[in-house]
Phi, psi and omega in degrees: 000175178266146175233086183287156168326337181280320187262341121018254144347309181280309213302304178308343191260339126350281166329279167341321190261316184321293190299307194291316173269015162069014195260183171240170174221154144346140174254130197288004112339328142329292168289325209239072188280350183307310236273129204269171154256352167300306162293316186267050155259305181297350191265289166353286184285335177293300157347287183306332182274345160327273180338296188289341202273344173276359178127295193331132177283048166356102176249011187144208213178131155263149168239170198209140174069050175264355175263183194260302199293333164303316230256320164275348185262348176280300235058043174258170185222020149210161175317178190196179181193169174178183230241131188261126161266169195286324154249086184226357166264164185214241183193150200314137197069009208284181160233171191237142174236103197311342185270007173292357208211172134318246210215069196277143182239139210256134141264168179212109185234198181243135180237138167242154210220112181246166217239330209223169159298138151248129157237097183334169348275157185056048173304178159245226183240308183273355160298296209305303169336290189299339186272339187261148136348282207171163200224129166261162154305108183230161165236153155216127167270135177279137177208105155288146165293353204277145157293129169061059183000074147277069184243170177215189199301301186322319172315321218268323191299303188300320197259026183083020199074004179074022181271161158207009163192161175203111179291145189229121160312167184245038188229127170220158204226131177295142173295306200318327213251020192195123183241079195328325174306325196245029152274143207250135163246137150255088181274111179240171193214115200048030190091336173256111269241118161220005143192183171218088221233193171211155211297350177253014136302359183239114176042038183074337192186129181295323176324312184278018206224297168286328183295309185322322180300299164298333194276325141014258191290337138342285219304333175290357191078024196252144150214149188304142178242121161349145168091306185308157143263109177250121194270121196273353170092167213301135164288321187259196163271161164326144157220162170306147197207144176193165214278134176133311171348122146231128192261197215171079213227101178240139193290319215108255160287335156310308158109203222240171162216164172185172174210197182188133200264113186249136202285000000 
């Protein structure tokens, strides 16, 4: 079909409604098989001017399917991204209230924090460097609009990357004081260690993870903003979260992060 401005339109303010009520809809790869990750990038940002147009704020940026083992637990076969609004955010310990959601899956990332603008094309590792501030400990949770997370890339894209909340630690650490490749996470769920990774599962380096992004978001006219928070994406695959949970994610040197699940 054609995806004229009108269906556009329709799909993102659907979406929109979807995400504030907790419902699903059909995965638009379903309805649509036609259907681009070109186009569902425009479904996307038109979502976001929803958002803004009611007040809701741009604090920042995701990249999303930056590990391989993600990627393989999805089944998608490149990174995706979307938009962090101020409100999805939340602060170390916060609580996620599961009837607020779907059907939410827990990440454990790294947030960069820039200090400067990044604007594409042919970022690096070292544009990025110069550009951050400093980097926390962060989770984000994912939750699709999708049904039963039936998704392929267009689906996860059109809906914002799946974000829909993200917790921050309260430590941040200078790159110059780190070496992200070799930072080690322990991720526990009730006191108990249910995984493990280190900072070069995501994309050999995160850093190289945020350069990807901004050159992305080029092809959109986006570029990374002073200020922003940028999540570089999960060291593991999703895990699961239910009520009672208290989750954990300690960086090493980085410091700790947790939340806690609530009905």
């Amino acid at each position: 079909m054609s995806f004229t401005d009108e269906v556009v339109q329709t799909i993102a303010a659907e979406l929109v409604h979807c995400e504030d009520n907790a419902t699903v809809v059909s995965p638009l790869t379903e309805r649509y098989p036609d259907i681009t990750v070109q186009t569902a990038y425009e479904i996307q940002m038109a979502a976001i001017r929803i958002r803004e147009q009611r007040g809701e704020k741009i604090v920042g940026k995701k990249i999303g399917l930056t590990s391989e083992k993600i990627r393989e637990q999805i089944g998608v076969h490149e990174p995706d991204c979307g938009m962090l609004m101020n409100t999805a955010m939340m602060m170390d310990n916060d609580i996620i209230r599961l009837s607020q959601l779907i059907a939410p899956r827990g990440e454990a990332e790294i947030a960069f924090v820039l200090k400067e603008d990044l604007a594409g094309p042919n970022i690096t590792i070292a544009d990025v460097y110069r550009a951050t501030e400093g980097v926390i400990p962060a989770f984000e949770l994912v939750d699709s609009r999708m049904k039963d997370w039936k998704i392929k890339l267009p689906d996860t894209v059109a809906d914002n990357a799946s974000c829909a909340r993200v917790v921050l630690g309260t430590k941040m650490t200078k790159l110059s004081d780190v070496d992200l490749r070799h930072v080690g996470l322990v991720l526990r769920r009730n006191g108990r260690i249910i995984d493990t990774a280190a900072g070069a599962a995501v994309m050999g380096h995160p850093a190289h993870a945020v350069a990807w992004l901004a050159n992305k978001l080029y092809q959109y006219g986006i570029s990374l903003k002073k200020g922003e928070i940028i999540i570089s994406g999960s060291l593991t695959p999703v895990f699961d979260i239910a009520v009672g949970d208290h989750v954990e994610a300690s960086f090493g040197e980085l410091g700790t992060v947790s939340l806690r699940v609530a009905e």
